[in-house]
N, CA, C and O atoms as a CHARMM CRD file, in Angstrom:
* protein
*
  308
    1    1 UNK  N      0.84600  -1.17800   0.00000 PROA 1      0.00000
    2    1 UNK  CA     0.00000   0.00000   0.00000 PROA 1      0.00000
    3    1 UNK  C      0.88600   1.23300   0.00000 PROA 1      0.00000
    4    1 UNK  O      1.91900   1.12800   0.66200 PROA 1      0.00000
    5    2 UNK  N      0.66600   2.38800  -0.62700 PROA 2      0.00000
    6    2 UNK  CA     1.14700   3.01200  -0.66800 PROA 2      0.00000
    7    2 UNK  C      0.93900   4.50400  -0.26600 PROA 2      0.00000
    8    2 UNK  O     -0.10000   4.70500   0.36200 PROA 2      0.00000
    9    3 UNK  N      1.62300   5.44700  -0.47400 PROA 3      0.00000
   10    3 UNK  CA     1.20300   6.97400   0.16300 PROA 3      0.00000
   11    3 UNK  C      1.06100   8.12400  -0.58500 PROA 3      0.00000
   12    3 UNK  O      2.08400   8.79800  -0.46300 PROA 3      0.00000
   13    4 UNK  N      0.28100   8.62700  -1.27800 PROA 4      0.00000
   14    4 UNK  CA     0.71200   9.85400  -1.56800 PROA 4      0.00000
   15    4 UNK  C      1.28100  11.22100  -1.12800 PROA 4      0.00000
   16    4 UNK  O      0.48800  11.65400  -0.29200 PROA 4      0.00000
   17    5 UNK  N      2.29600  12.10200  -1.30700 PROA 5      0.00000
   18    5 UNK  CA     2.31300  12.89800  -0.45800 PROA 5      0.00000
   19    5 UNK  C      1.67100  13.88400  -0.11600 PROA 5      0.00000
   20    5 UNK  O      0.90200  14.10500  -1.05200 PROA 5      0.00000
   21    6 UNK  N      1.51800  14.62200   0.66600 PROA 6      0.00000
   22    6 UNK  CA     0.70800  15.21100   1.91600 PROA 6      0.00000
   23    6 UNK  C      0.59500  16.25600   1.10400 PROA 6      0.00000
   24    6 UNK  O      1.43800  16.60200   0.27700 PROA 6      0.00000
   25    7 UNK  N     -0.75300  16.93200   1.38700 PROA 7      0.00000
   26    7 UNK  CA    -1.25900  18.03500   0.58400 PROA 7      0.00000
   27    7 UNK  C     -0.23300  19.39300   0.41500 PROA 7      0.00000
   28    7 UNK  O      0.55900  19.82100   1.25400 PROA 7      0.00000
   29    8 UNK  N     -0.38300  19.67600  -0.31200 PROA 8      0.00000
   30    8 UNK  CA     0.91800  21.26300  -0.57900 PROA 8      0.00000
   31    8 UNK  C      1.91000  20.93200  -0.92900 PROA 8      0.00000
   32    8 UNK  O      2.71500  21.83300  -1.16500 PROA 8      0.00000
   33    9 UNK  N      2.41600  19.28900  -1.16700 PROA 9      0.00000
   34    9 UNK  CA     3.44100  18.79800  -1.60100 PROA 9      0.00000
   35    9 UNK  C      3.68700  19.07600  -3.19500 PROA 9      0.00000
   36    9 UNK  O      2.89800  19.66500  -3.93300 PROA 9      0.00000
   37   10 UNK  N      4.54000  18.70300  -3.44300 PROA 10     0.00000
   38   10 UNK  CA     4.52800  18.60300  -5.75300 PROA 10     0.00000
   39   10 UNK  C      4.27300  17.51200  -5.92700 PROA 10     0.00000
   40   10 UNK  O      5.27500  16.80000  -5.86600 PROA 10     0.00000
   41   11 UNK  N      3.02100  16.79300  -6.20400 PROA 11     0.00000
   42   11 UNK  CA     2.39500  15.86900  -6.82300 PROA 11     0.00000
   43   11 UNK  C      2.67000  15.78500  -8.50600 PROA 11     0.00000
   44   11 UNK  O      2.58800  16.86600  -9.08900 PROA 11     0.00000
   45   12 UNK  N      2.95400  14.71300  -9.24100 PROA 12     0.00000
   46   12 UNK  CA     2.63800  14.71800 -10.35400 PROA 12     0.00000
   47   12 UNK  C      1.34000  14.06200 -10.61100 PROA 12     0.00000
   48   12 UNK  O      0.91700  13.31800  -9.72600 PROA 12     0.00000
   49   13 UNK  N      0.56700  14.24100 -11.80200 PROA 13     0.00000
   50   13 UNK  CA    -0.33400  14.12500 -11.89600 PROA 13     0.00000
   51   13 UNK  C     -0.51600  12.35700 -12.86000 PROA 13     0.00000
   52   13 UNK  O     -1.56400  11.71700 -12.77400 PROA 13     0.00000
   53   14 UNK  N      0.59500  11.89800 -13.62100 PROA 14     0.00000
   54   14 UNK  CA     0.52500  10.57300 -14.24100 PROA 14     0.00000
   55   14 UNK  C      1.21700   9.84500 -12.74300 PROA 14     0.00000
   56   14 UNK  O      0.90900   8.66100 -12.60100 PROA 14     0.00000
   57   15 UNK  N      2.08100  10.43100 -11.67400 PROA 15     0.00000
   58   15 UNK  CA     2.64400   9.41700 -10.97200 PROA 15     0.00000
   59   15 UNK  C      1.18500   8.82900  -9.63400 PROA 15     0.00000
   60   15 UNK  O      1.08600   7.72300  -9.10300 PROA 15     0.00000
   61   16 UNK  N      0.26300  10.06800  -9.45400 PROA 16     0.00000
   62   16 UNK  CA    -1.06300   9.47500  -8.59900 PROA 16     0.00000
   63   16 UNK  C     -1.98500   8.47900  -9.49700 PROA 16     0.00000
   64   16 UNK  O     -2.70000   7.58900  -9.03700 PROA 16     0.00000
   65   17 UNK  N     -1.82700   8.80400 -10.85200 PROA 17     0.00000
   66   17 UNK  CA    -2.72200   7.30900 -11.83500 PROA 17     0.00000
   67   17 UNK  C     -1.93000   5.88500 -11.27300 PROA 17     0.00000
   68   17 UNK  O     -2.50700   4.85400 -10.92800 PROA 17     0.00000
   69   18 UNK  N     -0.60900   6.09600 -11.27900 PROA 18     0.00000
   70   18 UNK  CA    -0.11600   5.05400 -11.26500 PROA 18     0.00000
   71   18 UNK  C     -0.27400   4.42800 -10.17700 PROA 18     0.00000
   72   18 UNK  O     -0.40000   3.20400 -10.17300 PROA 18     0.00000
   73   19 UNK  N     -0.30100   5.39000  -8.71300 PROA 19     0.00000
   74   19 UNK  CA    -0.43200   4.46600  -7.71000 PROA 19     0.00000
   75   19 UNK  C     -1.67100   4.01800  -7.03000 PROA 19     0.00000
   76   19 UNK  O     -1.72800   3.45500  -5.93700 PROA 19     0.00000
   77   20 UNK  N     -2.72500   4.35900  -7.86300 PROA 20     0.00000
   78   20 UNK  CA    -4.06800   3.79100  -7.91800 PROA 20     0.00000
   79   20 UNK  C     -4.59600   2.87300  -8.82900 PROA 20     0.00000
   80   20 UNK  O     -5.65400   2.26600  -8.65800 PROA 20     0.00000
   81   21 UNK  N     -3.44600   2.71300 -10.34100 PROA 21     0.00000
   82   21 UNK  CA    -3.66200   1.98000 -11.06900 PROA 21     0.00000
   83   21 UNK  C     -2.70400   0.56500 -11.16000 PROA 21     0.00000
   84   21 UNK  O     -3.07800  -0.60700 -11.21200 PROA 21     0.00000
   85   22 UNK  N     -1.42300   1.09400 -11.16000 PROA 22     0.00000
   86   22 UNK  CA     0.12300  -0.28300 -11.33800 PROA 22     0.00000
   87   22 UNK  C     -0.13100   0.42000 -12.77400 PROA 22     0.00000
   88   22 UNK  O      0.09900  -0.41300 -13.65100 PROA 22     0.00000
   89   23 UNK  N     -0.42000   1.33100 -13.17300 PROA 23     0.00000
   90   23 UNK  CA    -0.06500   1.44600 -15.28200 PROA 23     0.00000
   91   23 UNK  C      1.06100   2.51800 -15.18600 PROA 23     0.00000
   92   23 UNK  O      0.85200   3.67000 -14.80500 PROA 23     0.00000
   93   24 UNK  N      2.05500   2.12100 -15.49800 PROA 24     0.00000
   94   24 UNK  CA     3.27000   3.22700 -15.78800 PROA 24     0.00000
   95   24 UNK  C      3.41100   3.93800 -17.07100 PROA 24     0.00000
   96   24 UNK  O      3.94700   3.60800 -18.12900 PROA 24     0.00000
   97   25 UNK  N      2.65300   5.23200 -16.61700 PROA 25     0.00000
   98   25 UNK  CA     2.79900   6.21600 -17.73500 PROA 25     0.00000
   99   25 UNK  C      3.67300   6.05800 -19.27300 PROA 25     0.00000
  100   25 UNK  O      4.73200   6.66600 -19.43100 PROA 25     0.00000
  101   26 UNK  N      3.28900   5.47900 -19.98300 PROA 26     0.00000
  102   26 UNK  CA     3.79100   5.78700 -21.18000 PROA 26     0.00000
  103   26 UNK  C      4.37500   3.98800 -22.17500 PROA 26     0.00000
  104   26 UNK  O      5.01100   3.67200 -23.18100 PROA 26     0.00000
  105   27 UNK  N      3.69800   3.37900 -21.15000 PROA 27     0.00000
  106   27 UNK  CA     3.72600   1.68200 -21.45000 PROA 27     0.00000
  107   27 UNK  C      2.82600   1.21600 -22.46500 PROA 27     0.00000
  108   27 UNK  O      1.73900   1.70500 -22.77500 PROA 27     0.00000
  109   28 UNK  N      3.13800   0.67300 -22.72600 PROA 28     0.00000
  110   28 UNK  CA     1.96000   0.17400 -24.16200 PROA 28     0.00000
  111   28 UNK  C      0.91000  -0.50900 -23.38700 PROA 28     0.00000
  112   28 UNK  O      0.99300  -1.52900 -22.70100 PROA 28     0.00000
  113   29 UNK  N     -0.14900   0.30000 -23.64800 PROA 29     0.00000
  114   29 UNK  CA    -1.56800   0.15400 -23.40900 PROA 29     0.00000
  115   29 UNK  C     -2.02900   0.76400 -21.86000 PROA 29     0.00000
  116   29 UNK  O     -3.18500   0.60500 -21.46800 PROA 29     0.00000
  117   30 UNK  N     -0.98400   1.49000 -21.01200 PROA 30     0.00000
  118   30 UNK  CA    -1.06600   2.06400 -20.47500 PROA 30     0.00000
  119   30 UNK  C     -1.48200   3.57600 -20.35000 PROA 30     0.00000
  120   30 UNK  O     -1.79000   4.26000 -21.32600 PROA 30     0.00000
  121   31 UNK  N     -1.45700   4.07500 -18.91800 PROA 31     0.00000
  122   31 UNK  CA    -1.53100   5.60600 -19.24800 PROA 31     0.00000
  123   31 UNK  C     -1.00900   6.18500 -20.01600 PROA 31     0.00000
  124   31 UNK  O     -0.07800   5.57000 -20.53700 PROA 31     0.00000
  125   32 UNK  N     -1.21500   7.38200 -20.44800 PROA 32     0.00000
  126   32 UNK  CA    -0.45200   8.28400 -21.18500 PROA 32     0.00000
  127   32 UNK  C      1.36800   8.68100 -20.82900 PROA 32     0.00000
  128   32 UNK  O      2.06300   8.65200 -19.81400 PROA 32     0.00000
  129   33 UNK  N      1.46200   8.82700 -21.42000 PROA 33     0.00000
  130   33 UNK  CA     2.99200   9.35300 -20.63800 PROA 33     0.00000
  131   33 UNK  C      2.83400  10.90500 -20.53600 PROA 33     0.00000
  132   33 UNK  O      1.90400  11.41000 -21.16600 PROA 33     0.00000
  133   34 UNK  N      3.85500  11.90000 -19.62200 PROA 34     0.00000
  134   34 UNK  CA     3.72600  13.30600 -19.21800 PROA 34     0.00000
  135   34 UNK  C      3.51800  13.85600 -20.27200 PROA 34     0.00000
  136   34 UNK  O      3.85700  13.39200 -21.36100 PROA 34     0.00000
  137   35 UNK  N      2.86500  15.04300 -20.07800 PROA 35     0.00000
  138   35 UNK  CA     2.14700  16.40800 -21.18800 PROA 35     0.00000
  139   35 UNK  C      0.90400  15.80000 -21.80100 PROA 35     0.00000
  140   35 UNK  O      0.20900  16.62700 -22.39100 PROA 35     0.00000
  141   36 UNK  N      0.28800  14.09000 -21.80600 PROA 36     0.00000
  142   36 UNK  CA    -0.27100  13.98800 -22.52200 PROA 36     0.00000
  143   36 UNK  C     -1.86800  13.96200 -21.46200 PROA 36     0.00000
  144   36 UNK  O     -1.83900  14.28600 -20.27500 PROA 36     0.00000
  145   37 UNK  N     -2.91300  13.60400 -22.04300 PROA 37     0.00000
  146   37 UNK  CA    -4.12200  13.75400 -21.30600 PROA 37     0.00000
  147   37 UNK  C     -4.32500  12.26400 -20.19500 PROA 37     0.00000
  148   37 UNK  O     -4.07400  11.06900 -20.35200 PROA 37     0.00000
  149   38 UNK  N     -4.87600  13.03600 -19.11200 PROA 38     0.00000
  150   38 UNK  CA    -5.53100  12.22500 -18.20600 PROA 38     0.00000
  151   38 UNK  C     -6.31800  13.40000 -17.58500 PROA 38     0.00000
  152   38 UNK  O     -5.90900  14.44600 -17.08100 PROA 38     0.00000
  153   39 UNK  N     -7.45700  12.96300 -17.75300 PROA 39     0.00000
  154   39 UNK  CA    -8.13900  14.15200 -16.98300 PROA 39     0.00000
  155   39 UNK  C     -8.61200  14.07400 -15.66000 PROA 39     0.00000
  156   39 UNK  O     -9.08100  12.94300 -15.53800 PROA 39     0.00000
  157   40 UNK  N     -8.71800  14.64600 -14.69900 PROA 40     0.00000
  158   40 UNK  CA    -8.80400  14.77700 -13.92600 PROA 40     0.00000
  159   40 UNK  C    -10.12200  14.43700 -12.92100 PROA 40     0.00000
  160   40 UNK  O    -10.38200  13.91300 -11.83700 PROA 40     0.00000
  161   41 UNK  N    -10.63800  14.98200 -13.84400 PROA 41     0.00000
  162   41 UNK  CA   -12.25500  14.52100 -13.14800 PROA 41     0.00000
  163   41 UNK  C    -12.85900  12.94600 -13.57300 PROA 41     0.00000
  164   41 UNK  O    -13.28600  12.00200 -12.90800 PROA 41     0.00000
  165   42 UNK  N    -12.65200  13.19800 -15.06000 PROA 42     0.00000
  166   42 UNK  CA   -13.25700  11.85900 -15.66100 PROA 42     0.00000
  167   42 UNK  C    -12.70400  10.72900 -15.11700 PROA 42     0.00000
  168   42 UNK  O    -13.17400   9.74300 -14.55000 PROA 42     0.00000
  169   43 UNK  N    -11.46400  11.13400 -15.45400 PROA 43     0.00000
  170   43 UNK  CA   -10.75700   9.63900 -15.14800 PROA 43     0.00000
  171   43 UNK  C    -10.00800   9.23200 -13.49100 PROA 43     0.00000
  172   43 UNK  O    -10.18000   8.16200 -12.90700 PROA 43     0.00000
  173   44 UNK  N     -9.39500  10.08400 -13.12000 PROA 44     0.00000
  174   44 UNK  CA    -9.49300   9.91500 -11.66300 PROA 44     0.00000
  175   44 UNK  C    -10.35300  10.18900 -10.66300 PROA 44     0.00000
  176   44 UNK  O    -10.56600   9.35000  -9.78700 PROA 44     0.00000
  177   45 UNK  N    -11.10100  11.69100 -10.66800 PROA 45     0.00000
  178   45 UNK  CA   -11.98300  11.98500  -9.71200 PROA 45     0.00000
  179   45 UNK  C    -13.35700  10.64600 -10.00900 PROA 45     0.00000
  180   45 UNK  O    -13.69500   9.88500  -9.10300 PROA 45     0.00000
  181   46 UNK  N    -13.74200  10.61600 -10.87500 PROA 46     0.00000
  182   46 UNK  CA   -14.95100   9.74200 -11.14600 PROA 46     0.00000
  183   46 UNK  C    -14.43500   8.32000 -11.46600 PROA 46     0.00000
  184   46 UNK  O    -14.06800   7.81400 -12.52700 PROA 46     0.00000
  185   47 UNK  N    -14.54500   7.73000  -9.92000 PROA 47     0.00000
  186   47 UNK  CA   -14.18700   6.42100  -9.81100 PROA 47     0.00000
  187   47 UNK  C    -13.71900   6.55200  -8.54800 PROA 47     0.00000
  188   47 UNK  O    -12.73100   7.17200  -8.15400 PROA 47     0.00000
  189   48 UNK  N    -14.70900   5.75900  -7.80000 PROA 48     0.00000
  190   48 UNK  CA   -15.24100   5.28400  -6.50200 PROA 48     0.00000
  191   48 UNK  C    -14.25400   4.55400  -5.90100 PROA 48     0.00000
  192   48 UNK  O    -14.21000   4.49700  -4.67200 PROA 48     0.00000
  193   49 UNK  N    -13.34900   3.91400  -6.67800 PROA 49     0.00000
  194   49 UNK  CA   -12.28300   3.14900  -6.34300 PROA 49     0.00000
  195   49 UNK  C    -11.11900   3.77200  -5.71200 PROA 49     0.00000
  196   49 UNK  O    -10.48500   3.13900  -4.86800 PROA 49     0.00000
  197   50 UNK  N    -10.82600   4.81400  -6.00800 PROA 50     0.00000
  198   50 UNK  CA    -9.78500   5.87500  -5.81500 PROA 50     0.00000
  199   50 UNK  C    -10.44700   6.75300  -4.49600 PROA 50     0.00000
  200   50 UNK  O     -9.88900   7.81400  -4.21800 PROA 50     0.00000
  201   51 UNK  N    -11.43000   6.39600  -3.81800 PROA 51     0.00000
  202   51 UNK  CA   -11.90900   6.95400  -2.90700 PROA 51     0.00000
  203   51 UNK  C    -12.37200   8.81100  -3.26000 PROA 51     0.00000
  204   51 UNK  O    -12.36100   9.68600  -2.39400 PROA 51     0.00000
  205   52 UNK  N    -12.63000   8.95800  -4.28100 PROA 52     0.00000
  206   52 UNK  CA   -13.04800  10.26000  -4.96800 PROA 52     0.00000
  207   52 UNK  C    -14.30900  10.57300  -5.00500 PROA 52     0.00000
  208   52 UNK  O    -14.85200  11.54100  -4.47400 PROA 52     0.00000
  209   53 UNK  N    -14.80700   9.68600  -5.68300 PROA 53     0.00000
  210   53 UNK  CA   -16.20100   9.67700  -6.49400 PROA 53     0.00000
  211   53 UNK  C    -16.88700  11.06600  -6.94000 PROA 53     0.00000
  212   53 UNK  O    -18.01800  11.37800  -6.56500 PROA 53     0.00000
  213   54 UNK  N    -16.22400  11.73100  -7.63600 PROA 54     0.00000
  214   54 UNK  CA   -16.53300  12.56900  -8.21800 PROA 54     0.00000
  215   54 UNK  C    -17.22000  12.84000  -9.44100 PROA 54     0.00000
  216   54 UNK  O    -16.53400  12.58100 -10.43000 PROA 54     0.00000
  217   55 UNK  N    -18.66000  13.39600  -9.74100 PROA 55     0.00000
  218   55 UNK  CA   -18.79300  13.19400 -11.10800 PROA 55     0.00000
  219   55 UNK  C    -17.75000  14.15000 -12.14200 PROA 55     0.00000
  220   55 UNK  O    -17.09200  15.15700 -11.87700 PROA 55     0.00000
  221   56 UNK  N    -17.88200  13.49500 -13.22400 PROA 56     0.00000
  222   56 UNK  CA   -17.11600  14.17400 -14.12100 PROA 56     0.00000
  223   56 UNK  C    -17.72200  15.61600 -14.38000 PROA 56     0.00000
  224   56 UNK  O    -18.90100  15.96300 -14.31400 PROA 56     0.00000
  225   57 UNK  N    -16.49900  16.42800 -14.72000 PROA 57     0.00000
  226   57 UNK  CA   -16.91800  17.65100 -14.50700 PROA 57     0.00000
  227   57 UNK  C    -16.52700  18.89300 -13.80200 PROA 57     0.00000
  228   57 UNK  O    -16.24400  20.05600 -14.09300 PROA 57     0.00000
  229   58 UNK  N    -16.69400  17.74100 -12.18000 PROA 58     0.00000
  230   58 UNK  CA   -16.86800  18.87300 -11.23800 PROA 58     0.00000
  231   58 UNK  C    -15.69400  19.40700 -10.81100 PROA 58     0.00000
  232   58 UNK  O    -14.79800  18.59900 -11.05800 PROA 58     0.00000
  233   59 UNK  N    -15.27000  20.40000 -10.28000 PROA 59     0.00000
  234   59 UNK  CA   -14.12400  21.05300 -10.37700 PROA 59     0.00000
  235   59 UNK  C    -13.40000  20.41000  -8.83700 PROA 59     0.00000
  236   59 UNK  O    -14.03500  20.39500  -7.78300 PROA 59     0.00000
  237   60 UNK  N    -12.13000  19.96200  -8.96000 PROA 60     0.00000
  238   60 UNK  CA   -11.25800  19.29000  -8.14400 PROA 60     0.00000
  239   60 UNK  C    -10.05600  19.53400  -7.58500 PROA 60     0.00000
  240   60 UNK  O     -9.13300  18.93200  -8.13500 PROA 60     0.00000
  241   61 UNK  N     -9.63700  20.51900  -6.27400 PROA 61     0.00000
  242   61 UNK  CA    -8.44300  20.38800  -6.58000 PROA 61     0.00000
  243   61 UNK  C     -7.38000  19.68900  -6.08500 PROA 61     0.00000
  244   61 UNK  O     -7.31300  19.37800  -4.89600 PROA 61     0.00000
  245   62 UNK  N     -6.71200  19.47000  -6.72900 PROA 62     0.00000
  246   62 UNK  CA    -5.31300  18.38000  -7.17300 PROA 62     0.00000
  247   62 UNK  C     -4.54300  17.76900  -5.84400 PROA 62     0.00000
  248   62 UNK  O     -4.55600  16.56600  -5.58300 PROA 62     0.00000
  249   63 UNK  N     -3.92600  18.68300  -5.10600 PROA 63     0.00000
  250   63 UNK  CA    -3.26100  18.21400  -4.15500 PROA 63     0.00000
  251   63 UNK  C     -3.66900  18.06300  -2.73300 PROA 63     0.00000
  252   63 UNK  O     -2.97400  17.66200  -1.79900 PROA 63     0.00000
  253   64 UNK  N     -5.27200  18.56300  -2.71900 PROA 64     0.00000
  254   64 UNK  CA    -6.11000  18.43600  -1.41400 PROA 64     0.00000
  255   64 UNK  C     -7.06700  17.72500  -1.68900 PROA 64     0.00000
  256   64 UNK  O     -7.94300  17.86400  -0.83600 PROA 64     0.00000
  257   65 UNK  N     -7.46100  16.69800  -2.82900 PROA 65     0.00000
  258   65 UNK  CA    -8.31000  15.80000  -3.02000 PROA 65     0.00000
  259   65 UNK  C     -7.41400  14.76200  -3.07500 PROA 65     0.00000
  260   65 UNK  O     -7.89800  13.66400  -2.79900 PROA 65     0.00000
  261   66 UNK  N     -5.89400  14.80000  -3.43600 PROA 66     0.00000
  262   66 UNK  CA    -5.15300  13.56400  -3.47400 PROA 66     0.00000
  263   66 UNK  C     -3.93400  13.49300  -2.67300 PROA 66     0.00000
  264   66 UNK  O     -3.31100  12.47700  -2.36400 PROA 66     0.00000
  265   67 UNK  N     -3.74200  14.39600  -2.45500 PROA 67     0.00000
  266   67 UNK  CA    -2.48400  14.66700  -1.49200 PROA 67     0.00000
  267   67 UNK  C     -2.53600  13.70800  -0.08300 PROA 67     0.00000
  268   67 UNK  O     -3.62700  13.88000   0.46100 PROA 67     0.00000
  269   68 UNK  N     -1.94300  13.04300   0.43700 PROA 68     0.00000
  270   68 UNK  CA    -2.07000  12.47200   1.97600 PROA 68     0.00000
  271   68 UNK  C     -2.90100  11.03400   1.88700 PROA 68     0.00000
  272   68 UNK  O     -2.99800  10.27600   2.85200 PROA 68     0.00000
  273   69 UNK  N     -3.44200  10.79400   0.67600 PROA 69     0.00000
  274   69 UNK  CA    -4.30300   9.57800   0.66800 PROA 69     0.00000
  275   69 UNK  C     -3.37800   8.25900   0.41300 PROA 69     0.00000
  276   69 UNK  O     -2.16800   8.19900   0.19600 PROA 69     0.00000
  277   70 UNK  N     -4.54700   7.01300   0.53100 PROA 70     0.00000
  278   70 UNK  CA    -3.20500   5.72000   0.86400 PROA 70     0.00000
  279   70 UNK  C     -3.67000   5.07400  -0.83400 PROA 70     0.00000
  280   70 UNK  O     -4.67200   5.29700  -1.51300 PROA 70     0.00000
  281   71 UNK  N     -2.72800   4.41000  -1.03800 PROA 71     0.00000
  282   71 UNK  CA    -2.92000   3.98500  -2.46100 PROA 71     0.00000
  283   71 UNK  C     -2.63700   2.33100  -2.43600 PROA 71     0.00000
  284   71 UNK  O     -2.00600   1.77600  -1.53600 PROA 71     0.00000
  285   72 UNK  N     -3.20800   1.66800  -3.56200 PROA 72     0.00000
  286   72 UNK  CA    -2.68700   0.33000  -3.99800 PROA 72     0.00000
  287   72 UNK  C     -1.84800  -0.06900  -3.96500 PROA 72     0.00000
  288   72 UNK  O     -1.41600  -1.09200  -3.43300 PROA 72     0.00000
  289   73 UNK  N     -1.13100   1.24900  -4.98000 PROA 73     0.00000
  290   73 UNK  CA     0.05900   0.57600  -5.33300 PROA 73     0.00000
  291   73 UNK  C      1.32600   1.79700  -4.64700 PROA 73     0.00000
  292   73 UNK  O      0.85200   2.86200  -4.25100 PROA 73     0.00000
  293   74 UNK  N      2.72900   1.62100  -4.54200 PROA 74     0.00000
  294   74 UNK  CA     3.36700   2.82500  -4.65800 PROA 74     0.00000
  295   74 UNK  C      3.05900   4.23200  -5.21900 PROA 74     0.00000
  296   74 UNK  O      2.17900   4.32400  -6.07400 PROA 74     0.00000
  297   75 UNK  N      3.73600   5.36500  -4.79000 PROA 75     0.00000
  298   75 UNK  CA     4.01000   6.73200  -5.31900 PROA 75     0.00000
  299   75 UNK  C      5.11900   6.61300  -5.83000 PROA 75     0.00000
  300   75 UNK  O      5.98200   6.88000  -4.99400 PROA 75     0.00000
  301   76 UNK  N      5.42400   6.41300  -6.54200 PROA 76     0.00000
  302   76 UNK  CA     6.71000   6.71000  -7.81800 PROA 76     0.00000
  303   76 UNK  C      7.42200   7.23000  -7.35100 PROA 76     0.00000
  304   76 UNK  O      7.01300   8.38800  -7.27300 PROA 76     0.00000
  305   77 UNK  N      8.68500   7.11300  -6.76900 PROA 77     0.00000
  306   77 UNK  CA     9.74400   8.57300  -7.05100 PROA 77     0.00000
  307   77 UNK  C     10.10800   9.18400  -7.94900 PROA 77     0.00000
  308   77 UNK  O     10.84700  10.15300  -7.77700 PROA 77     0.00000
């Protein structure tokens, strides 16, 4: 299980997919790799699994909706 770091920290935004998913950014058939799209609401906030459940859409922000939470898998260094 893993950690994300604590809100106000520098989060990247493909390394929190990963530690809710095991898909390493930029793998074949995986996430995207950096600069490319993962959106935020759709795909992480909306999904119950990630302890979010956000509908898509709604406005989220980044390091105080994900910051400090426990994950599946690792946080990437």
């Amino acid at each position: 299980m893993g950690l994300i770091p604590a809100t106000g920290s520098a989060i990247a935004f493909g390394k929190v997919n990963q530690a809710y998913t095991n898909n390493t950014p930029g793998s074949a058939g995986n996430a995207p790799a950096g600069g490319q799209n993962i959106s935020l609401s759709s795909v992480l906030g909306n999904n119950a699994t990630y302890g979010i459940n956000q509908a898509s859409g709604t406005p989220i922000s980044f390091s105080a909706t994900f910051g400090g939470k426990s994950t599946p898998f690792d946080y990437p260094p």
